[in-house]
C-alpha positions as CSV (number, residue, x, y, z in Angstrom):
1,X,167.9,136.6,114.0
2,X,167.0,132.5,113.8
3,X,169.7,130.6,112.6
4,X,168.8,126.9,111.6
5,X,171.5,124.3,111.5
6,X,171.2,121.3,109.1
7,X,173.3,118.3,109.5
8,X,173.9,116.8,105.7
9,X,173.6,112.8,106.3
10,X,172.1,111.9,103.2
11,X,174.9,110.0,101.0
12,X,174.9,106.8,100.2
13,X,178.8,106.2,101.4
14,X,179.6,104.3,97.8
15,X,183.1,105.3,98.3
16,X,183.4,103.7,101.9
17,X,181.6,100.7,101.3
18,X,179.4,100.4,104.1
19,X,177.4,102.9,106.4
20,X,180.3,105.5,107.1
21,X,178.4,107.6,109.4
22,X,177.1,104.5,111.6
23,X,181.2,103.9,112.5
24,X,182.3,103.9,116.1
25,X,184.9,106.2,117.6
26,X,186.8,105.9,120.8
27,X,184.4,107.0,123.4
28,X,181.8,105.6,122.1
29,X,179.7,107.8,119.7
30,X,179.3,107.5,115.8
31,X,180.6,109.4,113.1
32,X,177.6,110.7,112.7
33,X,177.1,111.5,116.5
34,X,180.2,113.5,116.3
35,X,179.2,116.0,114.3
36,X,175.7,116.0,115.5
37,X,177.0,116.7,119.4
38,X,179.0,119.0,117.9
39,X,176.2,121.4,115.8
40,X,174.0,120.6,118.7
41,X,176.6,122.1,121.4
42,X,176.1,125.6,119.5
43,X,172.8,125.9,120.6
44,X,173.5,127.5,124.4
45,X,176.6,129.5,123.1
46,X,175.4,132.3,120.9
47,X,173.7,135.4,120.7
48,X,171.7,134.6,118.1
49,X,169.0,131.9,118.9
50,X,170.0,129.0,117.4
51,X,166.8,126.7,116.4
52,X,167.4,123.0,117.0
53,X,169.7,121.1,114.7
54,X,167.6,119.1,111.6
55,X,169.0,116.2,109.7
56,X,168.7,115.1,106.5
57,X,168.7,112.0,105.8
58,X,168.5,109.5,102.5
59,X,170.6,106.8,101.9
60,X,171.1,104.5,105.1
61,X,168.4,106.5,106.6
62,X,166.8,103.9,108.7
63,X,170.2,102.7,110.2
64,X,171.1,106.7,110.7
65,X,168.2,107.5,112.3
66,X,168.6,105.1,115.1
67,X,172.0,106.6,115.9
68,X,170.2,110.4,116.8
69,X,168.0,111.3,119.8
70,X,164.1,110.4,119.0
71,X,162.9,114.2,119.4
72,X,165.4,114.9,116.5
73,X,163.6,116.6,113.0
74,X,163.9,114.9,110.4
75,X,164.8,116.0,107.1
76,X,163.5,112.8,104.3
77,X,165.6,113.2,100.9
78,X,163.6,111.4,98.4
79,X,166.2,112.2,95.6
80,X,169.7,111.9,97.4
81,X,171.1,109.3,95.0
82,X,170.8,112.0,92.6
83,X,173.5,114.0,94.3
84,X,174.3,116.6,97.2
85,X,172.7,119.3,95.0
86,X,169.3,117.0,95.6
87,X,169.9,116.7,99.2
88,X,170.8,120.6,99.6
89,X,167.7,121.9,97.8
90,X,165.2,119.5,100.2
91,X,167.3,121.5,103.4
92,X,166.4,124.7,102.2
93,X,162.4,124.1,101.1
94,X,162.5,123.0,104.6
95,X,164.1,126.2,105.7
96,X,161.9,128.0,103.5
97,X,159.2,126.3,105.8
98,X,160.9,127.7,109.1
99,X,160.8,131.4,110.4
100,X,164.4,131.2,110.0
101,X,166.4,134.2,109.0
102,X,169.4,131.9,108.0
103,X,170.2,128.4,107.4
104,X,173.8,126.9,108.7
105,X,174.3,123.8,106.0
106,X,177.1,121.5,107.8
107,X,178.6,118.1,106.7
108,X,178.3,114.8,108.5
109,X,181.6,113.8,107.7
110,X,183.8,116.9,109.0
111,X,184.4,114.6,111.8
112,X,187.3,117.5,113.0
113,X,185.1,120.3,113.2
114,X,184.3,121.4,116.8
115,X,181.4,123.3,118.4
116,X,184.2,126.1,118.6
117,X,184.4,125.9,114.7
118,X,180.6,126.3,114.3
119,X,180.6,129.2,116.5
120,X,183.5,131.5,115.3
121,X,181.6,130.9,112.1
122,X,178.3,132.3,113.6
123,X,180.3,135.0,114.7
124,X,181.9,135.7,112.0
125,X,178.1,135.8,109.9
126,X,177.1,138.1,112.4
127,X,179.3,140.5,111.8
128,X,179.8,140.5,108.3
129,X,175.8,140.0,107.9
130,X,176.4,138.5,104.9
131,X,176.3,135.1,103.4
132,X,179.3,133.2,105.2
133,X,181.3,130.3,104.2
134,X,184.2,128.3,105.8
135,X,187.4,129.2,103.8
136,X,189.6,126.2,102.9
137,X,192.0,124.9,99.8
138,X,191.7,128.4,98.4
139,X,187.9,128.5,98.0
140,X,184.5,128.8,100.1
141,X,183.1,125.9,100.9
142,X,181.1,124.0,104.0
143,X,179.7,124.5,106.3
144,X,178.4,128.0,104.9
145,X,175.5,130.0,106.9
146,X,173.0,131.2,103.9
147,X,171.1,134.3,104.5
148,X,167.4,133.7,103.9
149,X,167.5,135.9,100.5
150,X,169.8,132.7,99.2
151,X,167.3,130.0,99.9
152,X,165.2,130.1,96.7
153,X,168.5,129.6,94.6
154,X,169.6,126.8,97.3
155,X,166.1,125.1,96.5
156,X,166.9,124.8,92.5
157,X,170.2,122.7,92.9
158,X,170.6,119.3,91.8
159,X,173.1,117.1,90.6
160,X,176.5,116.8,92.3
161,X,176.7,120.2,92.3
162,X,176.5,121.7,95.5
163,X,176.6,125.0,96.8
164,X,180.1,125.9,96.0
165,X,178.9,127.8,92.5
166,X,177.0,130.0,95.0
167,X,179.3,130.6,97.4
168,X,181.9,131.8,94.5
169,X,179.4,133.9,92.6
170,X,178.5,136.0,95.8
171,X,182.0,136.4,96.5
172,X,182.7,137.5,92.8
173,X,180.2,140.5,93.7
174,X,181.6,140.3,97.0
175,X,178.9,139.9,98.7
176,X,180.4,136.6,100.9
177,X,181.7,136.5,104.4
178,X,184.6,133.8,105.0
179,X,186.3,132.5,107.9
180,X,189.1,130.0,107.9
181,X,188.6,127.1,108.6
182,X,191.4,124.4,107.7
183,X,190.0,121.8,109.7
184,X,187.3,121.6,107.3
185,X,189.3,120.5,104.3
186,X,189.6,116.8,105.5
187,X,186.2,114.9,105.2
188,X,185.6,111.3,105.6
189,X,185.3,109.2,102.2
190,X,186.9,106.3,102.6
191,X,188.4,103.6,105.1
192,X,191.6,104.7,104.9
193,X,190.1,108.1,105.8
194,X,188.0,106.6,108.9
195,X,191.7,104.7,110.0
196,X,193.4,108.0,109.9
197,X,191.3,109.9,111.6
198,X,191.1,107.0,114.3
199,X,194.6,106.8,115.1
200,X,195.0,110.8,115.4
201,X,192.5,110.6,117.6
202,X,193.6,108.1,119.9
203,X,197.0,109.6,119.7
């Protein structure tokens, strides 16, 4: 089984009012180079080979770019002002692209989420074999590993809407895996967000 991982970087950060991702943390990565380590970090700790993390980028994406290592695939989202159902449907024609048997969609601004996270979730899609999503505020959500047969439905989002309708409508024929994952309710939207998650951090 081929698992690719895609690292979601496309907003335009209207509510933070600036380049969110590009932020500095105490050590000295980004926002965004949190959660890429992170998904990256997976890659020698699995059984099942994990292809090299993609990102997709739109808004900001020249500024983004600079923060990742040069060999790093780039995913272009032409439409990403039109929504994260835009930016969802570019990762998976890319997938669709790919050998890959599955594609891991993960958020750049989970800034808690550990390489620990992304691999209980892997484990937990391998057993199940099904469709798995992180489990958080009472309802699936990201990141979610989609098995391959999900991809064409992934490709015809677009909006806002993300992948939650999916993720509920497999689970209404229960055909969804789930794993808790609590640390994935808090995301990064705003400043007061960022200064929070700072100050735990430095705690």
């Amino acid at each position: 089984m081929k698992l690719l991982p895609v690292l979601l970087a496309a907003g335009g950060s209207r509510r933070f009012e600036g380049v969110k991702l590009a932020m500095p943390l105490p050590g000295g990565t980004t926002l965004l180079g949190r959660s890429f380590n992170a998904l990256s970090q997976v890659r020698s700790s699995c059984d099942t080979q994990i292809l090299p993390v993609q990102v997709c980028l739109g808004g900001h994406g020249a500024t983004l770019r600079q923060l990742l290592p040069k060999d790093t695939a780039i995913i272009p989202s032409p439409d990403w002002q039109l929504g994260l159902g835009h930016s969802i449907a570019t990762a998976a024609k890319a997938a669709l692209g790919t050998d890959a048997d599955a594609l891991l969609l993960a958020l750049a601004d989970h800034a808690l989420l550990s390489s620990e996270d992304y691999e209980s979730l892997i484990q937990s899609w391998q057993e199940s074999g099904k469709t798995t999503a992180s489990w958080y505020l009472d309802a699936p959500g990201a990141p979610a590993i989609f098995n391959r047969a999900d991809f064409g439905e992934l490709t015809r989002l677009s909006g806002d809407r993300g992948a939650k309708g999916i993720l509920k409508s497999l689970q209404k024929q229960q055909q969804l895996g789930w794993m808790a994952l609590p640390g994935a309710s808090i995301d990064i939207d705003t400043r007061a967000d960022f200064g929070r998650f700072v100050s735990t951090r430095s705690e």
